[in-house]
C-alpha positions in Angstrom: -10.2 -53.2 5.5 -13.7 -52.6 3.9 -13.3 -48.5 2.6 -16.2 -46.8 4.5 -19.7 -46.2 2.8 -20.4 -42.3 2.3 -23.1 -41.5 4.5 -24.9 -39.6 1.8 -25.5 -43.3 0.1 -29.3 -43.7 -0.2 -30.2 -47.1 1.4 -33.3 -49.0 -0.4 -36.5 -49.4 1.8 -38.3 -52.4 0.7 -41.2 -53.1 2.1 -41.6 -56.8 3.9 -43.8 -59.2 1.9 -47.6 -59.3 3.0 -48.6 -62.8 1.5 -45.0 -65.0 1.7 -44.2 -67.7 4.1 -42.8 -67.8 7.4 -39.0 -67.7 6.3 -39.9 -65.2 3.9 -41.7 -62.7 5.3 -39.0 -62.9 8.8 -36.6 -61.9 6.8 -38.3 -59.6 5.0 -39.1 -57.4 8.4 -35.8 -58.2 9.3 -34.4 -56.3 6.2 -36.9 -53.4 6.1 -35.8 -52.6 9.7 -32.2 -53.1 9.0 -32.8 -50.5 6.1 -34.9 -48.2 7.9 -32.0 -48.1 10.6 -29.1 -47.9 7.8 -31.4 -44.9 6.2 -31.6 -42.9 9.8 -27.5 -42.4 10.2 -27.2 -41.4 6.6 -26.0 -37.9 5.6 -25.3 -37.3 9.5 -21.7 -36.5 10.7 -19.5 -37.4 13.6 -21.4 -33.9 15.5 -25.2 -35.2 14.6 -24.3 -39.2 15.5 -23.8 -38.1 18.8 -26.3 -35.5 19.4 -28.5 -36.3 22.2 -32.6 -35.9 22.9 -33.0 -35.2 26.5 -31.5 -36.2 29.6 -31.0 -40.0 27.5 -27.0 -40.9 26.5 -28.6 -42.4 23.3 -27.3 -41.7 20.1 -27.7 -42.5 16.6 -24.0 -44.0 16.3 -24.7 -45.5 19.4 -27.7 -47.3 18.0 -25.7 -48.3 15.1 -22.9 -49.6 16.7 -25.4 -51.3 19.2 -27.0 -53.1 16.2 -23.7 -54.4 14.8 -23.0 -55.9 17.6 -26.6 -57.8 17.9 -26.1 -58.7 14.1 -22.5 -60.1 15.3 -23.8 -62.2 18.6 -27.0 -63.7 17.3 -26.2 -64.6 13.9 -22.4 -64.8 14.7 -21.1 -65.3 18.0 -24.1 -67.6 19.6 -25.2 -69.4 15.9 -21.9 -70.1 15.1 -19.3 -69.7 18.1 -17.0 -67.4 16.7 -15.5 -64.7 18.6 -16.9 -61.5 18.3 -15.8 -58.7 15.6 -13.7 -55.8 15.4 -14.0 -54.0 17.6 -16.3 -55.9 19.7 -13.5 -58.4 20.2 -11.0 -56.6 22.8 -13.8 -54.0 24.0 -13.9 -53.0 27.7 -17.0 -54.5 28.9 -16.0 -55.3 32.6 -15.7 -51.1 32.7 -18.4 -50.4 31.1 -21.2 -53.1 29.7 -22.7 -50.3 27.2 -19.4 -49.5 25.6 -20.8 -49.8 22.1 -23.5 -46.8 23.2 -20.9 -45.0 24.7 -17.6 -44.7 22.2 -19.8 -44.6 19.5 -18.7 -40.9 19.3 -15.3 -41.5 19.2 -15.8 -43.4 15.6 -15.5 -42.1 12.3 -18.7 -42.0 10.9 -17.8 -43.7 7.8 -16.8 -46.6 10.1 -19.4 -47.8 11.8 -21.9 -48.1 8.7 -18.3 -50.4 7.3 -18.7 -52.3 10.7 -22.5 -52.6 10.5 -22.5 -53.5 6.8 -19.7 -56.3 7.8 -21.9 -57.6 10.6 -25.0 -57.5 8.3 -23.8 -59.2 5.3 -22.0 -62.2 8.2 -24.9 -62.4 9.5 -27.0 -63.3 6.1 -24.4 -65.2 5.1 -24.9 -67.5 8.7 -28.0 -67.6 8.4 -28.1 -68.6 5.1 -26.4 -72.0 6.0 -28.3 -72.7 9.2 -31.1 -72.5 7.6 -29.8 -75.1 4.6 -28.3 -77.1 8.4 -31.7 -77.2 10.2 -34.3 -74.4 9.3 -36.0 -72.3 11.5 -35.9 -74.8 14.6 -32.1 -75.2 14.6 -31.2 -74.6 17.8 -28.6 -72.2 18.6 -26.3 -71.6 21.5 -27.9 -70.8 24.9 -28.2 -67.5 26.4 -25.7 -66.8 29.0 -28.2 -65.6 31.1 -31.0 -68.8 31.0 -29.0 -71.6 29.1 -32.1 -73.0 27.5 -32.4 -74.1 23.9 -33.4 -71.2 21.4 -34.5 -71.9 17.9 -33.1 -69.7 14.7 -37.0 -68.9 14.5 -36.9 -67.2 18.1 -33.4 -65.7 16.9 -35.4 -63.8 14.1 -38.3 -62.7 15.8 -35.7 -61.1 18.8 -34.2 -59.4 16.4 -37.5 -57.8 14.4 -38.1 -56.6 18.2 -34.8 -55.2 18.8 -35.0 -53.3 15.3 -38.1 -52.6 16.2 -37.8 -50.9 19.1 -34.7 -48.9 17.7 -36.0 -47.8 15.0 -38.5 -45.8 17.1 -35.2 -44.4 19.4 -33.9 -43.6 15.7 -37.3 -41.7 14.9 -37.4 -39.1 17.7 -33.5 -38.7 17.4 -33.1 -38.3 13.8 -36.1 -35.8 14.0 -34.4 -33.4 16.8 -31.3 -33.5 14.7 -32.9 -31.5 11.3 -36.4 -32.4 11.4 -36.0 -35.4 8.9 -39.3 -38.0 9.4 -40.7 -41.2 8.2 -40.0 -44.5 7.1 
């Protein structure tokens, strides 16, 4: 096993490219956001990963632990067909289907930046050979949910959104734990 990351690391923030192509400039917003997210949970212990804002059960460790697991089923599990990761893979989702919310404060915190690093640096690693396969309109494994075709390029943009949208959860938390803004 991976030794786990010291939270006090300082995660680069490189901003996305603003004249690139297509390929380029997805996975440049994919990384800022990525980054952003990585640089929220750092310096924060077990205590602070599962503070709470509100009546909400959200967390930062839950939002981390969420994102490894998006990491691990688009660019893992539905691109590729492998089973999910550790500790995704024997999880008890029939009990409750936002497990990875909830025991997130039950991991070390060191942990789940080892997990989300792992899912990360799969997931590039994926992508890097569909995209050498089939480009941006290989078509990936259906959704459970709709079983229609979804490109790699729809597979991106979902997951600009879903970083996207966290990183703003990340904002307000992060700032009700010590007052820490921006990015």
């Amino acid at each position: 096993m991976t030794e786990p990351a010291p939270l006090t690391e300082s995660t680069s923030l490189i901003e996305p490219p603003t004249t690139a192509d297509e390929l380029a400039t997805l996975r440049g917003f994919l990384d800022f956001y990525r980054a952003v997210i990585r640089r929220k949970v750092e310096g924060l212990d077990r205590e602070a990963l599962a503070a709470r804002l509100g009546p909400s059960d959200l967390t930062l460790g839950g939002l981390i632990k969420h994102l490894t697991l998006v990491e691990n089923g688009w660019l893992g599990q539905r691109l590729t067909g492998e089973p999910p990761m550790a500790p995704f893979d024997d999880a008890p989702w029939d009990d409750d289907p936002d497990w990875e919310f909830h025991s997130a404060a039950d991991d070390d915190p060191g942990q789940l930046l080892v997990w989300y690093d792992q899912s990360v640096h799969s997931a590039d690693r994926t992508l890097d050979r569909a995209l050498t396969e089939g480009g941006l309109d290989l078509v990936v494994r259906a959704r459970p949910k709709d079983e229609g075709p979804i490109s790699l390029r729809w597979v991106l943009v979902h997951l600009i959104e879903e970083y996207a949208r966290h990183a703003g959860h990340a904002d307000l938390l992060r700032e009700s734990i010590d007052g820490a803004t921006g990015d």
